[in-house]
C-alpha positions as CSV (number, residue, x, y, z in Angstrom):
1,X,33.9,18.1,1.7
2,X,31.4,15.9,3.2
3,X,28.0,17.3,4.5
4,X,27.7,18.3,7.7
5,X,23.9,17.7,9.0
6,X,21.8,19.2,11.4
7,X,19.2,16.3,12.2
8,X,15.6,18.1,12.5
9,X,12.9,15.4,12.0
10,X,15.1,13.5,9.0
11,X,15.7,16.9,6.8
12,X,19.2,18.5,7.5
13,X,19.6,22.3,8.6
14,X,23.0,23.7,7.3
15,X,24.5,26.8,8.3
16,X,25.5,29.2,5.6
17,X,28.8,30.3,5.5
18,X,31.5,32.6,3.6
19,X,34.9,32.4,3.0
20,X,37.1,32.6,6.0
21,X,34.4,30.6,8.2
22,X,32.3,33.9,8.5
23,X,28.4,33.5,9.0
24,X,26.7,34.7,6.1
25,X,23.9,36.9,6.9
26,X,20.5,36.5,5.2
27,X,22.1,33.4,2.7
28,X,20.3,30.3,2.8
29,X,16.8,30.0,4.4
30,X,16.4,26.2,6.7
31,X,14.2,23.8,5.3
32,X,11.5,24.8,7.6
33,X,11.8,28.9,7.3
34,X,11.5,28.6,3.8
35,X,8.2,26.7,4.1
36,X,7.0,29.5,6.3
37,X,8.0,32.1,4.0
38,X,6.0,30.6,1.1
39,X,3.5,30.2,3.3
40,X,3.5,34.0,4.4
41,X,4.0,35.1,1.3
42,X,0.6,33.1,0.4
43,X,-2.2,35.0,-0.2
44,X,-0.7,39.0,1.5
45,X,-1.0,41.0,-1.2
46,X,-4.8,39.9,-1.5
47,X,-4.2,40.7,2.4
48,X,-2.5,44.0,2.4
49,X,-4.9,45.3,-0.4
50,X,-8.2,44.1,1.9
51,X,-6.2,45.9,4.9
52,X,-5.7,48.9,2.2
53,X,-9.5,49.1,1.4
54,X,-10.7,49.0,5.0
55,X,-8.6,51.9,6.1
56,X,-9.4,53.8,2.5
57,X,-13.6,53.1,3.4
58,X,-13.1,54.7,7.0
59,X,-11.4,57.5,5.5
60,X,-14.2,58.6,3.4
61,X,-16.9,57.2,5.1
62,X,-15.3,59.4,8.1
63,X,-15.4,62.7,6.3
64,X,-18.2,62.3,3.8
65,X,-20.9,61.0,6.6
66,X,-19.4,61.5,10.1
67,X,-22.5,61.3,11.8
68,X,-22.9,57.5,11.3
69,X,-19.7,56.9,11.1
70,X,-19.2,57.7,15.2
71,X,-23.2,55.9,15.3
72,X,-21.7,52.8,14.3
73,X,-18.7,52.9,15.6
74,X,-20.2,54.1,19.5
75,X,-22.5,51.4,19.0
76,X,-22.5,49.3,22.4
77,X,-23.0,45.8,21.8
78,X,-22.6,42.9,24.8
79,X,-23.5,41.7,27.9
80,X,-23.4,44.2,30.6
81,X,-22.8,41.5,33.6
82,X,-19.9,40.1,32.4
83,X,-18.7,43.9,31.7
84,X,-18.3,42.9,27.6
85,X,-20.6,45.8,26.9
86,X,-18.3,47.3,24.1
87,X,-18.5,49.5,21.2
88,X,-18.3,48.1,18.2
89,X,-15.0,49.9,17.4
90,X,-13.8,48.4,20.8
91,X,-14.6,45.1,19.0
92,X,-13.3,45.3,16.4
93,X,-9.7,46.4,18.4
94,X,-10.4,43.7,21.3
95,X,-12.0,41.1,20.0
96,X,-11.6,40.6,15.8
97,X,-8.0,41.8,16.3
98,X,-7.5,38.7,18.7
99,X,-7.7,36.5,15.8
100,X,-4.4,38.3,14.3
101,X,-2.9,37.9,17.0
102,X,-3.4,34.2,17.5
103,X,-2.0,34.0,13.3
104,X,1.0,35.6,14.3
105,X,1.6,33.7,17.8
106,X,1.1,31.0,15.4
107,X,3.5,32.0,13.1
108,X,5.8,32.9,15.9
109,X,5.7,29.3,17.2
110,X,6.7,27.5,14.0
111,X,9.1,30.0,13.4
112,X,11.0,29.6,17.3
113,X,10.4,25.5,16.7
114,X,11.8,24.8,13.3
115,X,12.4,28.1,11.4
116,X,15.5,30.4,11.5
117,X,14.4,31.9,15.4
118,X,15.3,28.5,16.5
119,X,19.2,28.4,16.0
120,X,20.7,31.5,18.3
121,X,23.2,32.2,15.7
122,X,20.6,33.3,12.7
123,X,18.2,34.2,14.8
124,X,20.5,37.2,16.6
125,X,20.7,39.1,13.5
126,X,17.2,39.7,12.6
127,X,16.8,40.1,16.3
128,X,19.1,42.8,16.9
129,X,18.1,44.5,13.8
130,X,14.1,44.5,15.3
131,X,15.8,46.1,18.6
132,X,17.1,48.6,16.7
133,X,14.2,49.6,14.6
134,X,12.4,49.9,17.8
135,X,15.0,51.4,19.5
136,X,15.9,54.7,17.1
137,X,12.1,55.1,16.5
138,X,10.8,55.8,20.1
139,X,14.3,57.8,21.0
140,X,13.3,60.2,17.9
141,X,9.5,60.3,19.3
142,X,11.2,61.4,22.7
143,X,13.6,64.0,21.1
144,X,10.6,65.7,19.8
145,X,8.6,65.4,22.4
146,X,10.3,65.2,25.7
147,X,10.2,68.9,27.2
148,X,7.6,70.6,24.7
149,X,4.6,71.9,24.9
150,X,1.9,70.0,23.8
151,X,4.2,66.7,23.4
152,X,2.9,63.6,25.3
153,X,6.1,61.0,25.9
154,X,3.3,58.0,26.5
155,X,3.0,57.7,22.7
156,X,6.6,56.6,22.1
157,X,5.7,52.8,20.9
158,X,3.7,53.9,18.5
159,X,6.4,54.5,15.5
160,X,8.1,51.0,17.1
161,X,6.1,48.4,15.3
162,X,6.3,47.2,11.2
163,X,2.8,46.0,10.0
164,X,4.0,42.4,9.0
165,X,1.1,42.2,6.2
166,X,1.4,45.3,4.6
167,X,5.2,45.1,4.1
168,X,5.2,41.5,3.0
169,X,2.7,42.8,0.7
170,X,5.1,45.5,-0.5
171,X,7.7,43.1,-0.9
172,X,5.6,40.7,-3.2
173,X,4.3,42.9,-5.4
174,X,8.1,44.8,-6.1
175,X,10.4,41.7,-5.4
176,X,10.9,39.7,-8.6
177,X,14.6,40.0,-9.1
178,X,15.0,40.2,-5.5
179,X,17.0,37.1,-3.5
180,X,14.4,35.0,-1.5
181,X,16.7,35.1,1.4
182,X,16.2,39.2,1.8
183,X,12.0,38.2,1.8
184,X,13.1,36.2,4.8
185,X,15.1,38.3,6.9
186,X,11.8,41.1,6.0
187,X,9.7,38.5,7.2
188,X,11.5,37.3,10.8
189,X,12.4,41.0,11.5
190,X,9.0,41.7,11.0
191,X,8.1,38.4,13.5
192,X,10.1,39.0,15.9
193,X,9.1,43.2,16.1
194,X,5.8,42.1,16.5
195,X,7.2,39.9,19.5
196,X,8.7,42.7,21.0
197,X,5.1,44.7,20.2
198,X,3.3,42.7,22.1
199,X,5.7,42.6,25.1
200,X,4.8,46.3,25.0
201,X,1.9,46.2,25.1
202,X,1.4,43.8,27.5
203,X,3.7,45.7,29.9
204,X,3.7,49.6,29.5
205,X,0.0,50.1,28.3
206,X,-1.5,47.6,30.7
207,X,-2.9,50.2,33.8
208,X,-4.6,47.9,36.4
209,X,-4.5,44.3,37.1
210,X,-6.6,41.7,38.5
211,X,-4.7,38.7,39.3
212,X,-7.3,36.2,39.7
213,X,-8.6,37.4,36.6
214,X,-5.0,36.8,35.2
215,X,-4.6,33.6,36.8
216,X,-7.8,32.4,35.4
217,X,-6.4,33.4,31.8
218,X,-3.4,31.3,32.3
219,X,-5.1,28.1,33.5
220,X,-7.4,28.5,30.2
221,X,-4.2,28.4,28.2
222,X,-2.9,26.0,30.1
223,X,-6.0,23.7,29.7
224,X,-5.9,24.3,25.9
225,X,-2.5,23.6,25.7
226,X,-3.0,20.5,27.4
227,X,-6.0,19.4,24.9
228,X,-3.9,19.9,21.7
229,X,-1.2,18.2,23.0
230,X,-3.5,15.2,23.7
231,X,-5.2,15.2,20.1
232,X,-9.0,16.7,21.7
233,X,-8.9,19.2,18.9
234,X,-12.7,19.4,18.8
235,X,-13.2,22.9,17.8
236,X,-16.4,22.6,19.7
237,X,-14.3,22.6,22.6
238,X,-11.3,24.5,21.9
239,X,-13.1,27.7,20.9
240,X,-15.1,28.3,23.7
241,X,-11.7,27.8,25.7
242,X,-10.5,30.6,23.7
243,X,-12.9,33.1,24.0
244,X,-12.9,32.0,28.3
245,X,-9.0,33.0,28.0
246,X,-10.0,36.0,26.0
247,X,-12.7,37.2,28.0
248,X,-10.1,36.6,31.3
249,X,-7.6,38.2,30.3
250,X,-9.8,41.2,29.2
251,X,-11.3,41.6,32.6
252,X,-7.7,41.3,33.6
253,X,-6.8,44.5,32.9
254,X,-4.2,43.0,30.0
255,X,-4.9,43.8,26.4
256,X,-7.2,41.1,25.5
257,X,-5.7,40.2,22.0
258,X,-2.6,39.1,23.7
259,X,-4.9,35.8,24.4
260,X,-4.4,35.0,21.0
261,X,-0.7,35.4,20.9
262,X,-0.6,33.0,24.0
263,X,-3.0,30.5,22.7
264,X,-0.9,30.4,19.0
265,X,2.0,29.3,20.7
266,X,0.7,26.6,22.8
267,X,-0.1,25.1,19.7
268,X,2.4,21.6,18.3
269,X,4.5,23.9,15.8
270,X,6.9,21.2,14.3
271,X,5.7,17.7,12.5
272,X,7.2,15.8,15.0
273,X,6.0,17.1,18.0
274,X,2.2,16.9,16.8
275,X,3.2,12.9,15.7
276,X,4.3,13.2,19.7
277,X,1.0,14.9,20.9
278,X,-1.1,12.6,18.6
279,X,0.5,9.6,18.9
280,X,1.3,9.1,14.9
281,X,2.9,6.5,13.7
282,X,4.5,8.5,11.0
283,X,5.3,11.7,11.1
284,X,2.6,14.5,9.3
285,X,2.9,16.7,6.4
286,X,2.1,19.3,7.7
287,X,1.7,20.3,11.8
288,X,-1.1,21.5,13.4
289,X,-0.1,25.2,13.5
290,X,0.7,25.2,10.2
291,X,-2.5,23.3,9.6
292,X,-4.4,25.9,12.0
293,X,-2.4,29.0,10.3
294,X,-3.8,28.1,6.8
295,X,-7.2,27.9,8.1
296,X,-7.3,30.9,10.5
297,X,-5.1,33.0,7.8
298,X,-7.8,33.8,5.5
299,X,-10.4,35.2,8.7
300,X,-7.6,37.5,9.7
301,X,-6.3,38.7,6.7
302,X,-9.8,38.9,5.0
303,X,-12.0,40.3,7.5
304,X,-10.5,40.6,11.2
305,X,-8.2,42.9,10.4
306,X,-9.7,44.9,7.3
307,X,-12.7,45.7,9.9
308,X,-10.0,46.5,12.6
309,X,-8.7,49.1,9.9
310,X,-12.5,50.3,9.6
311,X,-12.9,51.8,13.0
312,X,-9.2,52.4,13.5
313,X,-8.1,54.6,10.6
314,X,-11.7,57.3,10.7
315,X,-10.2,60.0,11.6
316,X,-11.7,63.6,9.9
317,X,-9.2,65.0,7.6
318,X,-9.5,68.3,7.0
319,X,-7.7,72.3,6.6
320,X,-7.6,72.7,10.2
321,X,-7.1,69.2,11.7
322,X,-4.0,68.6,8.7
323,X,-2.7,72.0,10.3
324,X,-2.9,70.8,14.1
325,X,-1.4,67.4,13.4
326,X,1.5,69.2,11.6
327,X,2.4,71.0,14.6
328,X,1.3,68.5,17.4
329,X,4.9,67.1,18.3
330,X,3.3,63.4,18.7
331,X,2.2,63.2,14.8
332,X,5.6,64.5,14.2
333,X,7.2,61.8,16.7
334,X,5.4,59.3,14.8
335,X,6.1,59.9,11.3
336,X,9.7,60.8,11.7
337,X,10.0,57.6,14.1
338,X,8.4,55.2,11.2
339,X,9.8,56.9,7.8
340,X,13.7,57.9,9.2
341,X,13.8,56.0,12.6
342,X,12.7,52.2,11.3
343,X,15.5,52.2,8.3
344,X,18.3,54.0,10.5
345,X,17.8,51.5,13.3
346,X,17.5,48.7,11.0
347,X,20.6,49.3,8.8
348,X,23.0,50.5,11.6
349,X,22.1,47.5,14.1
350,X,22.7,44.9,10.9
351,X,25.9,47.2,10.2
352,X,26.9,46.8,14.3
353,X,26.0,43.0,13.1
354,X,28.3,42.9,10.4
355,X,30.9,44.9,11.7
356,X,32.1,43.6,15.4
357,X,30.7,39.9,15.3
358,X,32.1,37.2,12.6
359,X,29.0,37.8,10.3
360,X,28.8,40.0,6.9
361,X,25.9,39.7,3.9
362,X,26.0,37.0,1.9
363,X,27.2,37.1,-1.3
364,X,25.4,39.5,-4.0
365,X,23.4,41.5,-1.2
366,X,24.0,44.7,-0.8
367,X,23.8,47.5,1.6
368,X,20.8,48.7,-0.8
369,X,18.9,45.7,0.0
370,X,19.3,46.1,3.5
371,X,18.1,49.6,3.4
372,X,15.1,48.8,1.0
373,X,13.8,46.5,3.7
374,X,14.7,49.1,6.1
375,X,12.2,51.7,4.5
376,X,9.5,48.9,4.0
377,X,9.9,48.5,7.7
378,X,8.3,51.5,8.9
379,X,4.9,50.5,7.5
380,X,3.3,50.6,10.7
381,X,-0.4,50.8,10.4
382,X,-1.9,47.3,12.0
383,X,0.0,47.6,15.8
384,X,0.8,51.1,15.6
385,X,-3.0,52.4,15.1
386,X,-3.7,49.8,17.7
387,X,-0.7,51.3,20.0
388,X,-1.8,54.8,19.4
389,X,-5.4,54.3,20.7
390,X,-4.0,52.6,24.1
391,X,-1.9,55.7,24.7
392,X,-3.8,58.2,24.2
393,X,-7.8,57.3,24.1
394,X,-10.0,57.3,21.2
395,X,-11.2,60.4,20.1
396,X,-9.2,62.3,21.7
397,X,-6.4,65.0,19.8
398,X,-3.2,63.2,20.3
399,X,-4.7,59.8,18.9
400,X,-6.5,61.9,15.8
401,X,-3.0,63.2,15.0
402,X,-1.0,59.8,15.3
403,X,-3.4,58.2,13.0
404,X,-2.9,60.4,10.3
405,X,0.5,60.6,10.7
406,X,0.6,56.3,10.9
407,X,-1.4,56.7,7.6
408,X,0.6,59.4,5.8
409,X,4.3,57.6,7.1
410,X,3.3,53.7,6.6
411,X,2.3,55.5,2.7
412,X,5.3,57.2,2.5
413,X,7.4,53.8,3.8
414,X,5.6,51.5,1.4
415,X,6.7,54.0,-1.9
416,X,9.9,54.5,-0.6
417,X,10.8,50.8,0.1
418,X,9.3,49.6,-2.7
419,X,11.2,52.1,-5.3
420,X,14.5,51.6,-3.8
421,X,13.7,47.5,-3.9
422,X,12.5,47.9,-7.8
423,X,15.2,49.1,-8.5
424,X,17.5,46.3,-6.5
425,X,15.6,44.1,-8.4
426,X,16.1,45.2,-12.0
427,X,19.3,46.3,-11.4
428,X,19.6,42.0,-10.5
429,X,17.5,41.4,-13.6
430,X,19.5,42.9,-15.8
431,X,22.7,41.0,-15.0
432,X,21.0,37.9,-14.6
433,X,17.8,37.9,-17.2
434,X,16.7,34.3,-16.8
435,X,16.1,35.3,-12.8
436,X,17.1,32.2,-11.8
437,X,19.0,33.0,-8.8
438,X,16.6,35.4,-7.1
439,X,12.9,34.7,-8.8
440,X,10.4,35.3,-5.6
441,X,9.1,32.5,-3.5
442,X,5.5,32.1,-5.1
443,X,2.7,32.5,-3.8
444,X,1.1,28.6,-3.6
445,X,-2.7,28.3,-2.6
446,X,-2.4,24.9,-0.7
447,X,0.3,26.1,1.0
448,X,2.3,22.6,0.4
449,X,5.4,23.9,-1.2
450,X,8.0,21.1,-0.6
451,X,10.9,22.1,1.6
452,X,14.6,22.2,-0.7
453,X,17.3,20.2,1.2
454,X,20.3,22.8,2.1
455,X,23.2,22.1,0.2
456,X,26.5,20.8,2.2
457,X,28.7,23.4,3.3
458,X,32.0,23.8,1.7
């Protein structure tokens, strides 16, 4: 049978299919999805063990010298006049936690211009499966707490979200043996859930709103949208244009990080369209958010969100407050949201998938996998720390209890997930020993990992 091409900037984009003319779900990765898988995959378990430390060093630090731990973290540091006098902690969640945010609008943007979000019919499975591990999550936070004393309803985001590093992390470290194409459904789940995150966020947890402040946001976007489209990528420029759209949106009323998510994907996401914006002869190697992503990557991952995880996860652990969180029906909302609710939504909205449309797994995956990544799914930490502190304040009970119980349940997820993949994956190994089929997508420093033409259907 002759190919049957997709044209996307001279490399063709072929969609997988079974026997019968059924889509195959979670087959073959386009071109451009799998360079954006190597690329995530580059450098996150160097990540996730950073983001592991930070939370680890609050813990104790926390519990062994309390004192300065609230010190530094009450610390007020800003100008008064322009109403950025912040803690540090508020910092760290406002401000460092911007630059994660602008990663993953990045990442967001390359992955809706020439990765799997961009063709409807891919893209609806690992949307509908991120619907439904929101979905069953904050219906079992509601079951538990709706109607009881000492539940609080506000909280029932905080079990919604999947920490994209830490479970990419999870992944890397358990997945040899494992098909490539199961990292990338884990990976645009995980994309798109923090899509749906920040929607959230931006909507339910945003009290008060200044419109001119808003508006004033929006034209700073807009103005840096208009500059990188138009080659003026002096950083000289652009970043003080970023922190204006930050600071905006701030006094806006909006969660200030979401600047970064709106600024990451204003950004020229596809070869072609930065050759378009910067009037190339020839088209790039690389585009400027992935060029951008690289750079910014290591900032967020290394220290942005590591410090993030430093003020967020210092909660005192002891007898009496292990006791309340037990019976507090919001840390029990959370952790039964993340460790039961992310895999059951997961696996039954891919099994609705599978079921009543013309889709079904690809060949040689398994229900097992699709649970495996389930479980890895309800690593929350990053988002739902951040979630828990908008709904319920720092310091206060309720936000004490959903940390620990976003600590203890992301724990729980990653051992979970990452036995039941093991396993998938020497169970693999040991029918196919050479791992040819299913070695994982290395992890390559330059991040220049040449795309492999999809094979012609039939």
């Amino acid at each position: 049978m002759s190919p049957n091409p997709r044209s996307d900037h001279g490399q063709q984009h072929d969609e997988p299919a079974t026997p019968g003319g059924r889509t195959a779900l979670f087959s073959r990765l386009t071109p451009g999805s799998e360079r954006n898988l190597a690329d995530t995959l580059r450098g996150e378990r160097a990540g996730g063990v950073l983001l592991l430390v930070g939370a680890v060093v609050a813990l104790v630090w926390a519990n062994a010298w309390p004192a300065a731990y609230d010190a530094v973290s009450q610390t007020v540091v800003g100008p008064s006049a322009l109403h950025l006098d912040l803690t540090l902690a508020q910092w760290a969640t406002d401000g460092l936690l911007t630059v994660f945010f602008f990663v993953v609008g990045l990442e967001l943007a390359r992955e809706l211009t020439v990765g799997e979000l961009r063709h409807p019919a891919t893209a609806a499975v690992p949307i509908v499966a991120a619907v439904g591990g929101m979905i069953v999550p904050a219906a079992l936070y509601l079951a538990v707490n709706a109607g009881r004393a000492g539940g609080a309803t506000e909280g029932w985001a905080v079990p919604t979200a999947t920490d994209i590093a830490f479970a990419v992390a999870v992944l890397a470290l358990v997945g040899r043996g494992l098909p490539p194409a199961l990292r990338a459904f884990l990976l645009t789940l995980a994309v798109v859930d923090d899509l749906l995150a920040i929607l959230v966020i931006g909507t339910v947890y945003t009290e008060s709103l200044d419109l001119v402040a808003l508006l004033g946001a929006l034209a700073c976007v807009g103005v840096f949208a208009w500059l990188v489209r138009r080659h003026r990528v002096n950083g000289w420029l652009l970043v003080p244009l970023g922190v204006a759209a930050w600071a905006a949106l701030h006094a806006s009323g909006v969660h200030a990080t979401l600047a970064g998510v709106a600024l990451g994907l204003v950004v020229p996401a596809s070869p072609a369209a930065t050759a378009r914006a910067h009037g190339l002869a020839a088209l790039p190697e690389q585009s400027l958010a992935e060029r951008w992503e690289h750079r910014w990557r290591p900032l967020s991952a290394g220290f942005a969100v590591p410090v993030f995880a430093l003020f967020a996860a210092g909660v005192a652990v002891s007898a009496d407050v292990l006791a309340d969180a037990v019976s507090d029906p919001v840390a029990q909302g959370v952790a039964l949201g993340l460790v039961v609710g992310k895999p059951l939504g997961i696996v039954a909205a891919t099994w609705a998938v599978a079921t009543f449309t013309r889709a079904r797994l690809a060949p040689g995956l398994g229900w097992g996998d699709v649970l495996g990544v389930g479980l890895v799914g309800g690593i929350g930490f990053t988002v739902s720390l951040l979630v828990a502190e908008l709904a319920f304040g720092p310091g206060s009970p309720h936000d004490e209890h959903a940390v620990l119980a976003v600590l203890v349940a992301s724990l729980l997820a990653a051992v979970t997930g990452g036995t039941v993949l093991a396993a998938r994956g020497r169970r693999r190994l040991r029918t196919d020993p050479a791992g040819t089929a299913s070695d994982p997508v290395p992890d390559e420093p330059d991040g220049h990992r040449q795309p492999h033409p999809s094979p012609p259907n039939g």
